[in-house]
NUVORO-375879 format. One record per residue (C-alpha): residue number from 0; x, y, z. Coordinates in nm, 3 decimals, always signed. Example, Ala and Ser with C-alpha at 12.3 -4.5 7.8 and 13.67 -1.06 7.14 Angstrom:
BEGIN
+-----+---------+---------+---------+
| pos |       x |       y |       z |
+-----+---------+---------+---------+
|   0 |  +1.230 |  -0.450 |  +0.780 |
|   1 |  +1.367 |  -0.106 |  +0.714 |
+-----+---------+---------+---------+
// end
This chain:
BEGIN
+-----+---------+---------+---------+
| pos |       x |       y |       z |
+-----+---------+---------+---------+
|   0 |  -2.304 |  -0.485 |  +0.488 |
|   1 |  -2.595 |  -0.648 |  +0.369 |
|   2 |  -2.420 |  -0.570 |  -0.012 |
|   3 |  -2.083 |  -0.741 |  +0.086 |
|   4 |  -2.211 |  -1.046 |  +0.292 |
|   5 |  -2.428 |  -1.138 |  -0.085 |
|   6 |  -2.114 |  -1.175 |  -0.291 |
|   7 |  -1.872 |  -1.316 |  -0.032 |
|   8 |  -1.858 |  -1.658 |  -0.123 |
|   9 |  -1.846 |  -1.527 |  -0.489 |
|  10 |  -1.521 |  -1.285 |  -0.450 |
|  11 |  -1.151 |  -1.362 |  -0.397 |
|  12 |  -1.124 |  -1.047 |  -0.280 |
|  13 |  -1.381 |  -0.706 |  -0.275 |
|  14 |  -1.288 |  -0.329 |  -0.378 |
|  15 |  -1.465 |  -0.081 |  -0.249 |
|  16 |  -1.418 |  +0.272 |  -0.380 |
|  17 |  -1.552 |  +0.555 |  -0.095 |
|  18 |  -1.636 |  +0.862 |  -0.241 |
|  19 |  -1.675 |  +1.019 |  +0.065 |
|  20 |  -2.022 |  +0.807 |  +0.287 |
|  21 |  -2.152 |  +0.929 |  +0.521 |
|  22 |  -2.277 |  +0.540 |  +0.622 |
|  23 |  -2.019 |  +0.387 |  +0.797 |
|  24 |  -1.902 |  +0.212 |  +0.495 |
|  25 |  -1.504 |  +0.194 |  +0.640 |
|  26 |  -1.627 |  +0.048 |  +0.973 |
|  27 |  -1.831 |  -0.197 |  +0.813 |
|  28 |  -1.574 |  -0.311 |  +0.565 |
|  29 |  -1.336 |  -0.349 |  +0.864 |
|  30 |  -1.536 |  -0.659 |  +0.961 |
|  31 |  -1.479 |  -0.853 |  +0.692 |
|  32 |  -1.110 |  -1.028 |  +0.539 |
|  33 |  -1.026 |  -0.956 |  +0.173 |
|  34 |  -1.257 |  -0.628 |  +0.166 |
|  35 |  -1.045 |  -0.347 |  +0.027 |
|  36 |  -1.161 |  +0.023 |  +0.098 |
|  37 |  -0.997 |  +0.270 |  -0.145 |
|  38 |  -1.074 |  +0.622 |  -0.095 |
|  39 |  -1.159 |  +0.839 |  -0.395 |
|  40 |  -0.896 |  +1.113 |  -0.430 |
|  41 |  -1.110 |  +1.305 |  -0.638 |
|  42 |  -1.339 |  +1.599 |  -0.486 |
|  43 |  -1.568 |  +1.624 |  -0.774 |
|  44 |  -1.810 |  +1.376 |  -0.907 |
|  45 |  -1.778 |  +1.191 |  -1.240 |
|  46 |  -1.858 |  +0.832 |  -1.267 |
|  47 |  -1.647 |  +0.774 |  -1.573 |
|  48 |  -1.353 |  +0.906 |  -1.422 |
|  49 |  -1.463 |  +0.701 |  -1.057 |
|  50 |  -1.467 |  +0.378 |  -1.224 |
|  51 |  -1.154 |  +0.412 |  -1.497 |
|  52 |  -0.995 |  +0.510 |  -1.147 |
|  53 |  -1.103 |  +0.156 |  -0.924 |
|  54 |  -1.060 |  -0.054 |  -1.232 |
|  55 |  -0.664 |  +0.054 |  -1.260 |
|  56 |  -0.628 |  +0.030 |  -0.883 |
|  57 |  -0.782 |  -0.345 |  -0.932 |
|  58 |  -0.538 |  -0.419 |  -1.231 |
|  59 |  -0.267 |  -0.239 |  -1.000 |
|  60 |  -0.315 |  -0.439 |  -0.659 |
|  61 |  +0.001 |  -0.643 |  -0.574 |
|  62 |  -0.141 |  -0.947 |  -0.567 |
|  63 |  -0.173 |  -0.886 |  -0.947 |
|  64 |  +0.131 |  -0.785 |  -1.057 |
|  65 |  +0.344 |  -0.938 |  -1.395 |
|  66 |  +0.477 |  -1.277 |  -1.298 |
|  67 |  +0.724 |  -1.510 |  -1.488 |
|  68 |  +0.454 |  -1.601 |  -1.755 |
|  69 |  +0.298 |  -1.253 |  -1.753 |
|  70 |  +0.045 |  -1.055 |  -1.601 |
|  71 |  -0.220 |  -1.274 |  -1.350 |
|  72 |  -0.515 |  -1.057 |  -1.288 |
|  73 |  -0.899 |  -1.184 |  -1.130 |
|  74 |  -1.069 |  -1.347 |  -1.425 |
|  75 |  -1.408 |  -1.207 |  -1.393 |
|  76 |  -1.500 |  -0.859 |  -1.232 |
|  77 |  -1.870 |  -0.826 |  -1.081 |
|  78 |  -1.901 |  -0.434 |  -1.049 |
|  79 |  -2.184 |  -0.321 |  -0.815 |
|  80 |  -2.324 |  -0.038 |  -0.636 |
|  81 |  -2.390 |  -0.020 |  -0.325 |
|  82 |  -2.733 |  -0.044 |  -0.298 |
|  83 |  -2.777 |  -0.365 |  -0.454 |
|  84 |  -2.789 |  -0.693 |  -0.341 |
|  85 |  -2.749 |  -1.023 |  -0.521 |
|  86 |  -3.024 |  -1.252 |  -0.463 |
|  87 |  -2.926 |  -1.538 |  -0.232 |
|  88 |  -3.124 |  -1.771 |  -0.478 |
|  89 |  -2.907 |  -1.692 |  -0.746 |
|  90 |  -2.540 |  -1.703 |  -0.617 |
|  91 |  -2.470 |  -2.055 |  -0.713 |
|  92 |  -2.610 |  -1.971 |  -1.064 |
|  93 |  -2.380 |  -1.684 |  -1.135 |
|  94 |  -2.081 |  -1.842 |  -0.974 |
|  95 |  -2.182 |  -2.143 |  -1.222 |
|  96 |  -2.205 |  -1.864 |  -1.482 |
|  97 |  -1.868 |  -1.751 |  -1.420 |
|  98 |  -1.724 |  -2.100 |  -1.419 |
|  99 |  -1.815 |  -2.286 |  -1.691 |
| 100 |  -1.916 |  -1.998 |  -1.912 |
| 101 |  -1.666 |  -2.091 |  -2.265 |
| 102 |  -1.464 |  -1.804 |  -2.336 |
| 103 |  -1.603 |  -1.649 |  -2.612 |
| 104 |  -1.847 |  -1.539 |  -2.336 |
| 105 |  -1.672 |  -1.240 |  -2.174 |
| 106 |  -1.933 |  -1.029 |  -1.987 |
| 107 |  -2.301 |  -1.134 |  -1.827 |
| 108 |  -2.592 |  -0.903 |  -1.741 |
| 109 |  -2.825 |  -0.922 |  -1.450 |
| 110 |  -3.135 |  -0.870 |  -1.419 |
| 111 |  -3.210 |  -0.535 |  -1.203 |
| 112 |  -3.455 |  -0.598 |  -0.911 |
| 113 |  -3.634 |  -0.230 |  -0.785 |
| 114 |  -3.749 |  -0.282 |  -0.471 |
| 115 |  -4.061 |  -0.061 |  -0.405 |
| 116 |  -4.193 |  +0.045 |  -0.081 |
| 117 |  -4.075 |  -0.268 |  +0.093 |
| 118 |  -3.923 |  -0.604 |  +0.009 |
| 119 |  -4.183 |  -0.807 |  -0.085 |
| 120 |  -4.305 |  -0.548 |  -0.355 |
| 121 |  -4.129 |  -0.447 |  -0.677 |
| 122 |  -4.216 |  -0.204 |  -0.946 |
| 123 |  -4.266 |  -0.401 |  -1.286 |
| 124 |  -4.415 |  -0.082 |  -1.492 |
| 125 |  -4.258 |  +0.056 |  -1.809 |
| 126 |  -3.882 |  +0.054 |  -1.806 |
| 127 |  -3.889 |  -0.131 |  -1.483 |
| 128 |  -4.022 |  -0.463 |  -1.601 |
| 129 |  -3.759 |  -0.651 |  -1.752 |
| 130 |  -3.447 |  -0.404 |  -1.677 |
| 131 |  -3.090 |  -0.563 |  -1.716 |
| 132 |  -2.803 |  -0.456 |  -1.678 |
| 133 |  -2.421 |  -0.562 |  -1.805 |
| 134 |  -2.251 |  -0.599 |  -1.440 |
| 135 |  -1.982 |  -0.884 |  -1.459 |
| 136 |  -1.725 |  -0.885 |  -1.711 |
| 137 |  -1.380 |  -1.119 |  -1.803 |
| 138 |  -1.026 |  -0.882 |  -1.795 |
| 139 |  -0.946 |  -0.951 |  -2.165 |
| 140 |  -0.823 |  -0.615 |  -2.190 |
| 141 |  -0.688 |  -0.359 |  -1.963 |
| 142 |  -0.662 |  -0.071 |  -2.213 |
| 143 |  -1.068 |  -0.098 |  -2.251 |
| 144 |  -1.259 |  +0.199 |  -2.026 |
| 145 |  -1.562 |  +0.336 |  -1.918 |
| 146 |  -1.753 |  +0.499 |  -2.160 |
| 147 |  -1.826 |  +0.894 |  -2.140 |
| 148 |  -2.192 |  +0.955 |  -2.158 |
| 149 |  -2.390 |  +1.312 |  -2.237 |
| 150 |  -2.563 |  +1.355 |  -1.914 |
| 151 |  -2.467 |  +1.512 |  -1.576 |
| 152 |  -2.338 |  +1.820 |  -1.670 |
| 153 |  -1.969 |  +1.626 |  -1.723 |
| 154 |  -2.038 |  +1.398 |  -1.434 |
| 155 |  -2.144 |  +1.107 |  -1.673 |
| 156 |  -2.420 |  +0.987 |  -1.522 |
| 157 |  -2.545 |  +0.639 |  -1.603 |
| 158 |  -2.136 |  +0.569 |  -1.702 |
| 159 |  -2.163 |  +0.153 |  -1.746 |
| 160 |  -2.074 |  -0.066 |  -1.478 |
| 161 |  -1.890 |  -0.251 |  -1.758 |
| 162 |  -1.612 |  -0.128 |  -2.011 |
| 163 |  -1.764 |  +0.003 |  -2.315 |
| 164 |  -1.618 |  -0.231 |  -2.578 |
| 165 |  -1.763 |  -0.542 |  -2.385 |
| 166 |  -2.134 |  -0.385 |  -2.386 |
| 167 |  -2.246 |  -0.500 |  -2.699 |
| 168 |  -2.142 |  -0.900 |  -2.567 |
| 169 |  -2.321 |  -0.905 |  -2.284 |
| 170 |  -2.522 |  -1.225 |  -2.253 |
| 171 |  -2.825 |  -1.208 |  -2.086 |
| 172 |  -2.895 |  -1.397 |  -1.742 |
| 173 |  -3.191 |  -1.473 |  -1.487 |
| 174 |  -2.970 |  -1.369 |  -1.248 |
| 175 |  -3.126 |  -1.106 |  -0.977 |
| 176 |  -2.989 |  -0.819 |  -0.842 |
| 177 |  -3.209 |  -0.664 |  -0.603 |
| 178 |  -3.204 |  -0.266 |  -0.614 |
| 179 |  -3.264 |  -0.121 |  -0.276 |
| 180 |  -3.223 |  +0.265 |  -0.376 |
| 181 |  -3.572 |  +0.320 |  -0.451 |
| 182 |  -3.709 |  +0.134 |  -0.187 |
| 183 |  -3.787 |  +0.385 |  +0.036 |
| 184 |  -4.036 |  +0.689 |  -0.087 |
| 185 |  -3.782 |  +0.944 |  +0.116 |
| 186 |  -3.490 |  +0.773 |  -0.063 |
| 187 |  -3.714 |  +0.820 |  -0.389 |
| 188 |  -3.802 |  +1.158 |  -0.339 |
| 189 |  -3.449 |  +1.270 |  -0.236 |
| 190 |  -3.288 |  +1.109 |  -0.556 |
| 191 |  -3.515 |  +1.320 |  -0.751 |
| 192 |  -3.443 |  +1.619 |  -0.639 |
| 193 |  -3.055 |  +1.531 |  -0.691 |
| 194 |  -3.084 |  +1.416 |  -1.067 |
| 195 |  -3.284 |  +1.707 |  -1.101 |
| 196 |  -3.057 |  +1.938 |  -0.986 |
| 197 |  -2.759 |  +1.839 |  -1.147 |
| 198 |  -2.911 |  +1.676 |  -1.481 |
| 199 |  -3.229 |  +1.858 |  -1.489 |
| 200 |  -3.233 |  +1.871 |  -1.887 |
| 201 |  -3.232 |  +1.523 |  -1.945 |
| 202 |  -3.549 |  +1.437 |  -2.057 |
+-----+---------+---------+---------+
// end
């Protein structure tokens, strides 16, 4: 909810792909116009595969099919997870971002908040410090995908949330995005166990 009600004012319309929550995610979603809940018609886990999948079903949606002077699609896609939350400081600035941005500037990265113990604390140690991440990128092509990555066991863990041939033109932002998945120790401690489990050799 809290993830959705963030970018609102941002998004003509919101795609969410359910994977199978356990959360409540559809009967939150219901509450809110121009929220789209796709289910995942996969049974195993692969996050390439996951997000080639949503971004097809995005180029795909009705709204965006070929018109009489070709194909109109969304101009800019902000790709999420669900446990992060824009900062309400900072929506005017990326929606600024996305608007006046010249053209040559085809996907932003945002800076990744970690949450620790509660919300007035993050972690700003080692890796966590200055973290960004490329998470909003222009449709210039929709042949690029998701890049494959060597971890997971095949499930491609830590897949971009952007299409790998924009990576490497990612401008960098002050833009926060406030991680909420490692905010809680049991969250923490349960999330290690998983990524140990299933990518245990990754060092």
């Amino acid at each position: 909810d809290r993830s959705i009600r963030a970018i609102y004012p941002l998004c003509h319309r919101i795609f969410i792909m359910d994977d199978g929550s356990t959360d409540g995610t559809q009967e939150i979603c219901r509450g809110f116009r121009n929220v789209v809940v796709l289910e995942s018609p996969f049974e195993t886990l692969d996050e390439r595969r996951d997000k080639n999948w949503l971004y097809d079903q995005i180029l795909g949606w009705p709204d965006y099919q070929p018109g009489r002077y070709g194909v109109s699609w969304p101009e800019w896609i902000l790709a999420i997870d669900g446990d992060e939350v824009l900062d309400r400081n900072d929506v005017t600035k990326l929606f600024s971002l996305m608007n006046d941005s010249p053209a040559s500037v085809t996907a932003l990265r945002l800076r990744i908040i970690y949450l620790w113990n509660d919300e007035e604390h993050r972690r700003v140690d080692g890796v966590y410090r200055q973290f960004s991440r490329p998470s909003v990128f222009r449709i210039i092509n929709p042949a690029f995908r998701f890049q494959s990555t060597p971890w997971g066991n095949g499930a491609n863990f830590h897949c971009s949330s952007i299409p790998q041939e924009l990576l490497h033109l990612a401008s960098e932002t002050d833009v926060r995005l406030n991680h909420l998945g490692y905010r809680d120790r049991d969250d923490r401690l349960r999330k290690w166990e998983y990524y140990n489990r299933l990518d245990g050799k990754n060092p």
